[in-house]
PyMOL commands that place a pseudoatom at each C-alpha (Angstrom):
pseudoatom trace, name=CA, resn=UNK, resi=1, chain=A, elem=C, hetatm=0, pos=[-34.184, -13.455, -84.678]
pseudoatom trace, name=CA, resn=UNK, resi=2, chain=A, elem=C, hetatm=0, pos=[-37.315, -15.696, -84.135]
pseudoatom trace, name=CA, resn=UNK, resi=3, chain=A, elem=C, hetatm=0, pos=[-36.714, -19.067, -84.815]
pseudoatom trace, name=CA, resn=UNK, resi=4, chain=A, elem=C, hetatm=0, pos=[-39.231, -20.873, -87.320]
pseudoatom trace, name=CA, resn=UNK, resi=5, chain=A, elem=C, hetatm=0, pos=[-40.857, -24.702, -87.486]
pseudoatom trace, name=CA, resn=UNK, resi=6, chain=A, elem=C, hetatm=0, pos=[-38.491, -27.287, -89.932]
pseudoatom trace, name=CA, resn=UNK, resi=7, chain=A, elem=C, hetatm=0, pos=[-35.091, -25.130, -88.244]
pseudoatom trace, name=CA, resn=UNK, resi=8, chain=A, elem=C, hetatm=0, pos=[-33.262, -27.829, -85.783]
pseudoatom trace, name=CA, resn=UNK, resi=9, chain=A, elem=C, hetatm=0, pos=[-33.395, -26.244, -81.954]
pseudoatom trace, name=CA, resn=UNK, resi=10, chain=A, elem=C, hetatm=0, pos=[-30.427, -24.564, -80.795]
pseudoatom trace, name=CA, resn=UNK, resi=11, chain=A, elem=C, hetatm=0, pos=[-28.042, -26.989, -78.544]
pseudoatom trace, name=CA, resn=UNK, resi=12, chain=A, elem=C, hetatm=0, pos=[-27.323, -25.579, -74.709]
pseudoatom trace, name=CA, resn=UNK, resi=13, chain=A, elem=C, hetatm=0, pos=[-26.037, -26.336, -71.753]
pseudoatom trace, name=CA, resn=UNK, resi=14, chain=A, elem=C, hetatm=0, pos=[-27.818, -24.431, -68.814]
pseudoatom trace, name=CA, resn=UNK, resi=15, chain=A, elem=C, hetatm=0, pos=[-27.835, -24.679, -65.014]
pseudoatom trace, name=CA, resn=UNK, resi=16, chain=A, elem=C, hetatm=0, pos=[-31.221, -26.230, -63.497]
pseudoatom trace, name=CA, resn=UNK, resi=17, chain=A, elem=C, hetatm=0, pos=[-32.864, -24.848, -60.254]
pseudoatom trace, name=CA, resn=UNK, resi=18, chain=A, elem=C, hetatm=0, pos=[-32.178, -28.540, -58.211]
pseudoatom trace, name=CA, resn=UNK, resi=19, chain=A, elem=C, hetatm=0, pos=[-30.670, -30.266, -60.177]
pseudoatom trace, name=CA, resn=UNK, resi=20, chain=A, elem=C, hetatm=0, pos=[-27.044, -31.164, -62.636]
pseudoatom trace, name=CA, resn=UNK, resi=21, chain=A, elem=C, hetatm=0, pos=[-26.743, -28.720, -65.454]
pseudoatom trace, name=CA, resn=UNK, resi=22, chain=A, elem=C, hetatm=0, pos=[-29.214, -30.023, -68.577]
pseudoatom trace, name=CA, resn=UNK, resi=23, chain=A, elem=C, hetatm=0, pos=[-27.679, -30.200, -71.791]
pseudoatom trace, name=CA, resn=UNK, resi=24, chain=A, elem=C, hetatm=0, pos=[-30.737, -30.116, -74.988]
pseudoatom trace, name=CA, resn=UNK, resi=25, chain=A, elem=C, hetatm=0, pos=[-29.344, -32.376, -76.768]
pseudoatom trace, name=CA, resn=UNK, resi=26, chain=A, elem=C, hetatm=0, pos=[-29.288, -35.252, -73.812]
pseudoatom trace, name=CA, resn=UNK, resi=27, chain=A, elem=C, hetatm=0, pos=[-32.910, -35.446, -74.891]
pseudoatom trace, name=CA, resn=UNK, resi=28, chain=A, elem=C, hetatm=0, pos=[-32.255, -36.357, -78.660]
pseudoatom trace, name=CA, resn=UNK, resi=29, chain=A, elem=C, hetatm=0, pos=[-34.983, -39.356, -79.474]
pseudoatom trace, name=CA, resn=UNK, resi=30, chain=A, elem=C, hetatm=0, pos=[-37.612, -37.854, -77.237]
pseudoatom trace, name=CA, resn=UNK, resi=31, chain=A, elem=C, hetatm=0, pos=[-39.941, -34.741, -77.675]
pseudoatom trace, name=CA, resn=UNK, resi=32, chain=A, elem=C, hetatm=0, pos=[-39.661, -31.719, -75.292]
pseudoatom trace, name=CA, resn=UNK, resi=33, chain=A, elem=C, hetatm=0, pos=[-41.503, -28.865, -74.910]
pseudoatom trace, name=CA, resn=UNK, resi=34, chain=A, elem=C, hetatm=0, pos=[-39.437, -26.102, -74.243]
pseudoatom trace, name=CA, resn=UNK, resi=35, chain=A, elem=C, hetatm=0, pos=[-41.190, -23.474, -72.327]
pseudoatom trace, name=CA, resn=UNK, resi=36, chain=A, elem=C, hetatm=0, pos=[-39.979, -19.954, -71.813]
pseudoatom trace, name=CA, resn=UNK, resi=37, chain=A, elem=C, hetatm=0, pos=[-41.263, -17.708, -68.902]
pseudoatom trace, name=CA, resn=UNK, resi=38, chain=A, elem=C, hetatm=0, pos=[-40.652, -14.581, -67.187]
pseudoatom trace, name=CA, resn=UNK, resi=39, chain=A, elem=C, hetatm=0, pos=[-39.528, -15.057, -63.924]
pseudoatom trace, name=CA, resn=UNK, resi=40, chain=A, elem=C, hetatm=0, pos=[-40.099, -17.077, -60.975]
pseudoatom trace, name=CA, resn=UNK, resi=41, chain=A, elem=C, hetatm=0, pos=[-42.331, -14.751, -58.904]
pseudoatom trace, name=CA, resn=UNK, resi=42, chain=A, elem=C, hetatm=0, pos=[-44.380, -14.176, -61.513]
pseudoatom trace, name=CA, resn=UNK, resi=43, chain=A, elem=C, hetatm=0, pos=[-47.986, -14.583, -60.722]
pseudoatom trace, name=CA, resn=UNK, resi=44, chain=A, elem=C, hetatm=0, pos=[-48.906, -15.391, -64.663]
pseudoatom trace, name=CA, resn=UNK, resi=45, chain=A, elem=C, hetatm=0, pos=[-46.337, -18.003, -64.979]
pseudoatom trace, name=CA, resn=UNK, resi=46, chain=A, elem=C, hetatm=0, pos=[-46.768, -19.449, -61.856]
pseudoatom trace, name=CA, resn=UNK, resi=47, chain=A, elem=C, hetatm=0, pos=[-50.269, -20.468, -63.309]
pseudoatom trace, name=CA, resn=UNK, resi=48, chain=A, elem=C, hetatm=0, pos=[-48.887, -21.576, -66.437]
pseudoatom trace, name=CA, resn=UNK, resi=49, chain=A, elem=C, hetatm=0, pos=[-46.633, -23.891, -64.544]
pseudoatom trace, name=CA, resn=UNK, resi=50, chain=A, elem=C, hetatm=0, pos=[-49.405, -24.862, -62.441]
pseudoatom trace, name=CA, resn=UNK, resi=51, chain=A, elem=C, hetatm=0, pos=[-51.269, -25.833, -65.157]
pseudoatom trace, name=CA, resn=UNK, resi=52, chain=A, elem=C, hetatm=0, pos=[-48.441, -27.673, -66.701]
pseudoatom trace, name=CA, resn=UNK, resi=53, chain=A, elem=C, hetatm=0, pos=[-48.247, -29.705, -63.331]
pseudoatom trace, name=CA, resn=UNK, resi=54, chain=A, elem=C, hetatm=0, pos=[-51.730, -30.852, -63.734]
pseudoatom trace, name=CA, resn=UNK, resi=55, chain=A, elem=C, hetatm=0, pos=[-51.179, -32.701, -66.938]
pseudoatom trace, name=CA, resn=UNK, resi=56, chain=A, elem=C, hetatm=0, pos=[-47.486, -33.144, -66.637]
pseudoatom trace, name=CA, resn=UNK, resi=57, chain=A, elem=C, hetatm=0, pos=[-48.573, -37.271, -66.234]
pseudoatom trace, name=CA, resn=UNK, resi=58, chain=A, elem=C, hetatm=0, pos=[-50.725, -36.890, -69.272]
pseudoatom trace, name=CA, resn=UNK, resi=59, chain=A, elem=C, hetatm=0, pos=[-47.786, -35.757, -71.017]
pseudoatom trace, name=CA, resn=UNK, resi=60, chain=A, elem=C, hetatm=0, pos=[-45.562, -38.020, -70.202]
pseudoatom trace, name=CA, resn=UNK, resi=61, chain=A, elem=C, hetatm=0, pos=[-47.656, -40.556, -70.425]
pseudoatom trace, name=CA, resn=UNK, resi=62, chain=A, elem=C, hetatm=0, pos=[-47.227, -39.845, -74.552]
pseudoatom trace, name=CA, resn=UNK, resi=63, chain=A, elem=C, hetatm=0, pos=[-43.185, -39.222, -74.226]
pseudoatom trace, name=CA, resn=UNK, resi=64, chain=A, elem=C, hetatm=0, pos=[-43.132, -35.611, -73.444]
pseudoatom trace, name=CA, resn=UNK, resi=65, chain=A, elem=C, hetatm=0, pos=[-40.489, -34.192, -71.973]
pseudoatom trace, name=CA, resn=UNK, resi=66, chain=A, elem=C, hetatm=0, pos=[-41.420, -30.817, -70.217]
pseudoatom trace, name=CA, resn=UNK, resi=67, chain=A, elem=C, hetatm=0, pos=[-37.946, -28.241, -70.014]
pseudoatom trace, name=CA, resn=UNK, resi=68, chain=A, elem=C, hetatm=0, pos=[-39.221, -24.467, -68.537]
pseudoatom trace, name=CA, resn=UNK, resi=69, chain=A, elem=C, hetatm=0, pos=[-36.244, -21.920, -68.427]
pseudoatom trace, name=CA, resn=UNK, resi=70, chain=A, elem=C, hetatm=0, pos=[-36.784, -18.750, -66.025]
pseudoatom trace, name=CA, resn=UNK, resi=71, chain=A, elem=C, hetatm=0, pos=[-34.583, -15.397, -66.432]
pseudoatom trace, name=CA, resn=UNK, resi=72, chain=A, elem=C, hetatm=0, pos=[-34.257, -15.887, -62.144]
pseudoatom trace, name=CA, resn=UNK, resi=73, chain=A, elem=C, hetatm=0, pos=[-31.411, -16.553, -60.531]
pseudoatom trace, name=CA, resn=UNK, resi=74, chain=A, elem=C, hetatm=0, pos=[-31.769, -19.848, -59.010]
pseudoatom trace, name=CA, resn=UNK, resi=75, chain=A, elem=C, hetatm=0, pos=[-32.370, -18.583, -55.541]
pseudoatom trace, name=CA, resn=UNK, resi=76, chain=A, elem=C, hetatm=0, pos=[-35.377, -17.268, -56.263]
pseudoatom trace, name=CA, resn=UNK, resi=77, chain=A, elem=C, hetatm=0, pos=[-37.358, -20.639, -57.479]
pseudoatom trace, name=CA, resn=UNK, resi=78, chain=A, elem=C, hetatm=0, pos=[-37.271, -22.047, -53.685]
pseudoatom trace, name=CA, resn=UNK, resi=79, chain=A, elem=C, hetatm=0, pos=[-39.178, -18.427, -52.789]
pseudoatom trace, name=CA, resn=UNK, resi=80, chain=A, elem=C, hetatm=0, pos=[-41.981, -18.902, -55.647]
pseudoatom trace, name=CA, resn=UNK, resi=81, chain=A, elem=C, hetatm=0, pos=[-42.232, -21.368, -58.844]
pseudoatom trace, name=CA, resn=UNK, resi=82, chain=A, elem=C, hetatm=0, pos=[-39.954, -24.172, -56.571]
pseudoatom trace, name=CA, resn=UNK, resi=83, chain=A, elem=C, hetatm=0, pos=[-42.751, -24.222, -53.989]
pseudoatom trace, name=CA, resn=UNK, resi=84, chain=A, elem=C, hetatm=0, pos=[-45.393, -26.040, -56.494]
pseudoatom trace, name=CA, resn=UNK, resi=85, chain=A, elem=C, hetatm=0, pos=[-42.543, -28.545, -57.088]
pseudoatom trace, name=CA, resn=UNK, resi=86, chain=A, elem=C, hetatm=0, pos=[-42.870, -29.167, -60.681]
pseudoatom trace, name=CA, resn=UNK, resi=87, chain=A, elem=C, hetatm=0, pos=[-42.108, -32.259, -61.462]
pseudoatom trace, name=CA, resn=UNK, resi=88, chain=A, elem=C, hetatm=0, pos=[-39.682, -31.288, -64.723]
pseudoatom trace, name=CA, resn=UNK, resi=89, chain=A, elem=C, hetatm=0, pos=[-36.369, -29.370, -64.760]
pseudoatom trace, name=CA, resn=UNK, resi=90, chain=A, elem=C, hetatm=0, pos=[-36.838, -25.884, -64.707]
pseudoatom trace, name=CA, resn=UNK, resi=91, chain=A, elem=C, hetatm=0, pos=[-33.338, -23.815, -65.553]
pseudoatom trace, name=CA, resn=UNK, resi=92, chain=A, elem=C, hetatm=0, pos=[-32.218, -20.423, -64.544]
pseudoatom trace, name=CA, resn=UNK, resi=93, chain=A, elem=C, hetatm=0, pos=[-30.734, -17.529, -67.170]
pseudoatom trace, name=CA, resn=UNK, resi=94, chain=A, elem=C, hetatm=0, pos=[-30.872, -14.727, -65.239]
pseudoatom trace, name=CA, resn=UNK, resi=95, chain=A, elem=C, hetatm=0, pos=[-28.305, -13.626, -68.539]
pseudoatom trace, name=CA, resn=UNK, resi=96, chain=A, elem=C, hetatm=0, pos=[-30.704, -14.013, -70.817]
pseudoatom trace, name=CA, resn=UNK, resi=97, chain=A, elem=C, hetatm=0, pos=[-28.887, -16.207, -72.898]
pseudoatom trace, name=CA, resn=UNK, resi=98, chain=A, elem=C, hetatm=0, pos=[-31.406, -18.829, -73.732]
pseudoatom trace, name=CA, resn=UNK, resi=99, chain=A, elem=C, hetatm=0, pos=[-34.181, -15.480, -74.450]
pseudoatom trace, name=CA, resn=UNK, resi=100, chain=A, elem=C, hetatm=0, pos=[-31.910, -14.013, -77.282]
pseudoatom trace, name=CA, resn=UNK, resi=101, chain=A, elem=C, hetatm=0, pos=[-30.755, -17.292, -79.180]
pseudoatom trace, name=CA, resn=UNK, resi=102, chain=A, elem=C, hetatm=0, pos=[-34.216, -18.591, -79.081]
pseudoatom trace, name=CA, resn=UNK, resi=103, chain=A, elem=C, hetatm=0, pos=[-35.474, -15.317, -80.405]
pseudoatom trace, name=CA, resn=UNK, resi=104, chain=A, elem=C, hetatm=0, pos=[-37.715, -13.894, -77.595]
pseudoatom trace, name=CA, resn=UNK, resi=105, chain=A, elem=C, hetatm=0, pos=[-38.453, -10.475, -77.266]
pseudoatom trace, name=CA, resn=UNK, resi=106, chain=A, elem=C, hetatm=0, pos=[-39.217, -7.726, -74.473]
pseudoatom trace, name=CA, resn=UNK, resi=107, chain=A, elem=C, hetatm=0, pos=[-41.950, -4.968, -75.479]
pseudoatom trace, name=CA, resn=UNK, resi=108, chain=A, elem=C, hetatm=0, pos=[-43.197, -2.600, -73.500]
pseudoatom trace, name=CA, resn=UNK, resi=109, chain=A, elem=C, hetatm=0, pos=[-46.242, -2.933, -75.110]
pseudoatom trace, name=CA, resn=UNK, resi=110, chain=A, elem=C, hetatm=0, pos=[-47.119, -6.701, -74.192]
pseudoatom trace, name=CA, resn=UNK, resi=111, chain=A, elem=C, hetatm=0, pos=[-46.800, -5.709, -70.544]
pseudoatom trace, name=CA, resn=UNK, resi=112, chain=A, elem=C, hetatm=0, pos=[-48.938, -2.832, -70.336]
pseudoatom trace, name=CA, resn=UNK, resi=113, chain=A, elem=C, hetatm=0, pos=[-51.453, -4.374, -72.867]
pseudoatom trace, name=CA, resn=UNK, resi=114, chain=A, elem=C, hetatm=0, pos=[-55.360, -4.977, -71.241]
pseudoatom trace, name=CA, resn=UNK, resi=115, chain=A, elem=C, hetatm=0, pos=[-55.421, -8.331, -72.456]
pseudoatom trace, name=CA, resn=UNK, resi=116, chain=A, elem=C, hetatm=0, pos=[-53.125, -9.464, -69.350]
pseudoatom trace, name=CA, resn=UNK, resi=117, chain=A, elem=C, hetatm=0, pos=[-55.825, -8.099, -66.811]
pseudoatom trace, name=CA, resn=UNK, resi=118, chain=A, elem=C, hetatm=0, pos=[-57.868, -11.412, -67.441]
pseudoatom trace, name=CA, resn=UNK, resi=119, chain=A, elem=C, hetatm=0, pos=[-55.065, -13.603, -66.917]
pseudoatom trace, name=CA, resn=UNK, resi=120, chain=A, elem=C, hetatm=0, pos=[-53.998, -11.529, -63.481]
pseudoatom trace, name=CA, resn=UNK, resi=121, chain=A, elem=C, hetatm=0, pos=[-57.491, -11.804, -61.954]
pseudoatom trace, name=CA, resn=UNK, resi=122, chain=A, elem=C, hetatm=0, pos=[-57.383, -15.831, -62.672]
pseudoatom trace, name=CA, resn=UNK, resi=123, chain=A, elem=C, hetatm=0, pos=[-53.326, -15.921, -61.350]
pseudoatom trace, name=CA, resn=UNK, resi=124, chain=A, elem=C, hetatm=0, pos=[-54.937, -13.928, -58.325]
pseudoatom trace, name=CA, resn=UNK, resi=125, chain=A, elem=C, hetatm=0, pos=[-57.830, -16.022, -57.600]
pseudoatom trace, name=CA, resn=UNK, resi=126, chain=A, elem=C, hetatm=0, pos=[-55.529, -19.435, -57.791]
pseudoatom trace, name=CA, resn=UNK, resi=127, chain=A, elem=C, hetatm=0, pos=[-53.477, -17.677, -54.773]
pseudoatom trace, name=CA, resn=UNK, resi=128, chain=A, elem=C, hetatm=0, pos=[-50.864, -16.148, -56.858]
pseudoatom trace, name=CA, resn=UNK, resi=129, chain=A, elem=C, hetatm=0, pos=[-49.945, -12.556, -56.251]
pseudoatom trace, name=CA, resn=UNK, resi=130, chain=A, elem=C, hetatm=0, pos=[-48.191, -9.856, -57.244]
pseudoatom trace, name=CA, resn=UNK, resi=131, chain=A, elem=C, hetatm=0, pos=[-44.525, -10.638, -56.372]
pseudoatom trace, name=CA, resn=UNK, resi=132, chain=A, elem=C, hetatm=0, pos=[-41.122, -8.862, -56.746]
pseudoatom trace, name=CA, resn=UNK, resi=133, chain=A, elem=C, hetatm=0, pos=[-39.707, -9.399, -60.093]
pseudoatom trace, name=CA, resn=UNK, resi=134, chain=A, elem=C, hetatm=0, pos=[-35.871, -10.447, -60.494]
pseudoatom trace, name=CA, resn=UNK, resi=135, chain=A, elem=C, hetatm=0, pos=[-36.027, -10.266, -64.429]
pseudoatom trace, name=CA, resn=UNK, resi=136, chain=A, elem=C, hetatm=0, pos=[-37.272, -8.555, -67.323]
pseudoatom trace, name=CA, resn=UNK, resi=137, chain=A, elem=C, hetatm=0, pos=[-40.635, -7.495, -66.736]
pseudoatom trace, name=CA, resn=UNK, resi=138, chain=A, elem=C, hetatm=0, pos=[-41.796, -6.834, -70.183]
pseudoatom trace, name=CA, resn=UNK, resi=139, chain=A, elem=C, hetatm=0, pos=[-40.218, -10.140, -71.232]
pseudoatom trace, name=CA, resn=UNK, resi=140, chain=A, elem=C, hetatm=0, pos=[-42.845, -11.928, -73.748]
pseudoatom trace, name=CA, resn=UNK, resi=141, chain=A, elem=C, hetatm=0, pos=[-43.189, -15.992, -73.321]
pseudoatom trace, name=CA, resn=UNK, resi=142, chain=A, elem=C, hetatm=0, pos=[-42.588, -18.675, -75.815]
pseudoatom trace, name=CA, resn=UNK, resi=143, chain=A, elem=C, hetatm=0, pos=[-43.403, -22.051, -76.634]
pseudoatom trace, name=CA, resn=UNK, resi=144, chain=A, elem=C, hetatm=0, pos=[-41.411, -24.611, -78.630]
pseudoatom trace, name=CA, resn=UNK, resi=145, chain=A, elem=C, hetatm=0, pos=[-42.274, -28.444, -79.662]
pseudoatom trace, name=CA, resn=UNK, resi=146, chain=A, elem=C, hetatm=0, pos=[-38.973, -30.171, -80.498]
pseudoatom trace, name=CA, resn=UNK, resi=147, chain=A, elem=C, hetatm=0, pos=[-39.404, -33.581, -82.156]
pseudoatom trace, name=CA, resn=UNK, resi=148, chain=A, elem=C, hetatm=0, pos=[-37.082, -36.227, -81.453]
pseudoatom trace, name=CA, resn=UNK, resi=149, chain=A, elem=C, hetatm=0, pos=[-34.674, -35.561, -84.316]
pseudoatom trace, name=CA, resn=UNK, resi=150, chain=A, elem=C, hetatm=0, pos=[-33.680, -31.936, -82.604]
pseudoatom trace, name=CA, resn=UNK, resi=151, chain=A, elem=C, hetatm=0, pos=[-35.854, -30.054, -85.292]
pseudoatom trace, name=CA, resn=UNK, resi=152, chain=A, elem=C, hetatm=0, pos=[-38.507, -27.358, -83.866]
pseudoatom trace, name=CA, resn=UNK, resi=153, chain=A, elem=C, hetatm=0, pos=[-42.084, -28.974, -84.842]
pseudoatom trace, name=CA, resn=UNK, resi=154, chain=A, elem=C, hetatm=0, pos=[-43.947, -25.635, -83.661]
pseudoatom trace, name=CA, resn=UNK, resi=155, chain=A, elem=C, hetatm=0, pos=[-43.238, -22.473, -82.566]
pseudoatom trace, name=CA, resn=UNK, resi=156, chain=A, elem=C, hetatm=0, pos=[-45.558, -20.324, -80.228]
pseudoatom trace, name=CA, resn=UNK, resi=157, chain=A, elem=C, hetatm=0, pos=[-44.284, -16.355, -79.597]
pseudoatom trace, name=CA, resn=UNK, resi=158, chain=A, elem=C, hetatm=0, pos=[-46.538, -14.707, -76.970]
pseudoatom trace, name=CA, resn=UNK, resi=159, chain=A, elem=C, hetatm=0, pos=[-48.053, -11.046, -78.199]
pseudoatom trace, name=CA, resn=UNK, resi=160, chain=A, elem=C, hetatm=0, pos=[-48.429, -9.784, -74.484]
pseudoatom trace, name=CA, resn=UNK, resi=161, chain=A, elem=C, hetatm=0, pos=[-46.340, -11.037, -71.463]
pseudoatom trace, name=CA, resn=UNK, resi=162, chain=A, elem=C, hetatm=0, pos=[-49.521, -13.894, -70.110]
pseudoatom trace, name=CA, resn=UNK, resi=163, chain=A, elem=C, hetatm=0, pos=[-49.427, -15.801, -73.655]
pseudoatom trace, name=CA, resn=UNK, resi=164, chain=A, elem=C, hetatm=0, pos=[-48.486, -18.811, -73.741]
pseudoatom trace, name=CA, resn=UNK, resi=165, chain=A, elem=C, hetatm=0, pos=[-48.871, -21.563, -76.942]
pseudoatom trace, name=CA, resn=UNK, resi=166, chain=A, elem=C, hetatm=0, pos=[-52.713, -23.034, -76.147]
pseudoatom trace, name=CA, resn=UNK, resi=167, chain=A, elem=C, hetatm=0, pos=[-52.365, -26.423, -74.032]
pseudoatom trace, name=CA, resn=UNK, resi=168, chain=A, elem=C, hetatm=0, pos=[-54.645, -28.154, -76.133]
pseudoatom trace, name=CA, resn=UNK, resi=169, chain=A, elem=C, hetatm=0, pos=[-52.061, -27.229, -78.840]
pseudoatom trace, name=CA, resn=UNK, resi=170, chain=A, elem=C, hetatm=0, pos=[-49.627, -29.323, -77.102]
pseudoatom trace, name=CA, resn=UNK, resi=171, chain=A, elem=C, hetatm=0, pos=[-51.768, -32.203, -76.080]
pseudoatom trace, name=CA, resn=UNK, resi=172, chain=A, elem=C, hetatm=0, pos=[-52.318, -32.747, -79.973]
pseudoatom trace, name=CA, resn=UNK, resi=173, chain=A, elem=C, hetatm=0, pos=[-48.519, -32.313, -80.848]
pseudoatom trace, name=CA, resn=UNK, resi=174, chain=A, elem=C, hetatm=0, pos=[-48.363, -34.894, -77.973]
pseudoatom trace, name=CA, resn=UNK, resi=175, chain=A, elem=C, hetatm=0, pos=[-50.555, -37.308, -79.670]
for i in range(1, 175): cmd.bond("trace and resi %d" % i, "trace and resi %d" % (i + 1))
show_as sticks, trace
zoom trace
């Protein structure tokens, strides 16, 4: 079940690529963006995360905490997303827990849909290709802005597999 703006985000404990496990609730008084993916060759969300580098300081700057959860195992982050070192914790659930109680979805429909052809060429042209995938492939992203009382602010569900909640989105929520 999708989760809705005004519900409190769901509590977890999950392992991190390089780091101790992170438990959500360690950030209560702070606002985190919560960031779901694919998986960590993916070509699209290695560009989202590169672009999430590039104003991680901007970000923090306003008290953001950045959280992006892969369905990889954690091997595979050294081989792809690991090698733009992101700068926040980025946790592995190759189960899929973290997908289902946050409500994501996997349609076939989002992967094969011509609106992703865009956002290939521009993952292609920043250097990042095709790659073996060690998840669900027709996974669809999410976004979600959790205020510093542990209730969702805003929601963002993908419609096709390269959607992601619009940055400038986020920079408002930031303030």
């Amino acid at each position: 079940m999708k989760l809705k703006a005004g519900q409190k985000a769901p509590d977890f404990t999950a392992q991190v690529w390089n780091g101790p496990d992170l438990k959500l609730s360690d950030f209560k008084g702070q606002k985190v963006w919560l960031a779901f993916f694919r998986y960590a060759a993916c070509p699209l969300c290695n560009l989202r995360v590169r672009d999430i580098i590039r104003r991680y300081d901007s970000l923090t700057a306003r008290g953001v905490k950045v959280v992006a959860v892969f369905q990889s195992p954690k091997e595979s982050f050294d081989e792809y997303v690991g090698r733009q070192n992101p700068p926040f914790p980025m946790i592995s659930d190759p189960e899929e827990k973290l997908y289902r109680q946050y409500g994501l979805e996997a349609k076939l429909g989002a992967f094969l849909s011509p609106k992703n052809l865009a956002y290939a060429a521009e993952a292609a042209k920043a250097g990042f290709i095709s790659m073996t995938p060690d998840g669900t492939k027709t996974r669809i992203p999410a976004d979600f802005l959790i205020g510093p009382d542990g209730t969702i602010e805003d929601v963002f569900y993908g419609e096709i597999i390269a959607e992601h909640i619009p940055l400038e989105r986020v920079e408002k929520w930031a303030g």
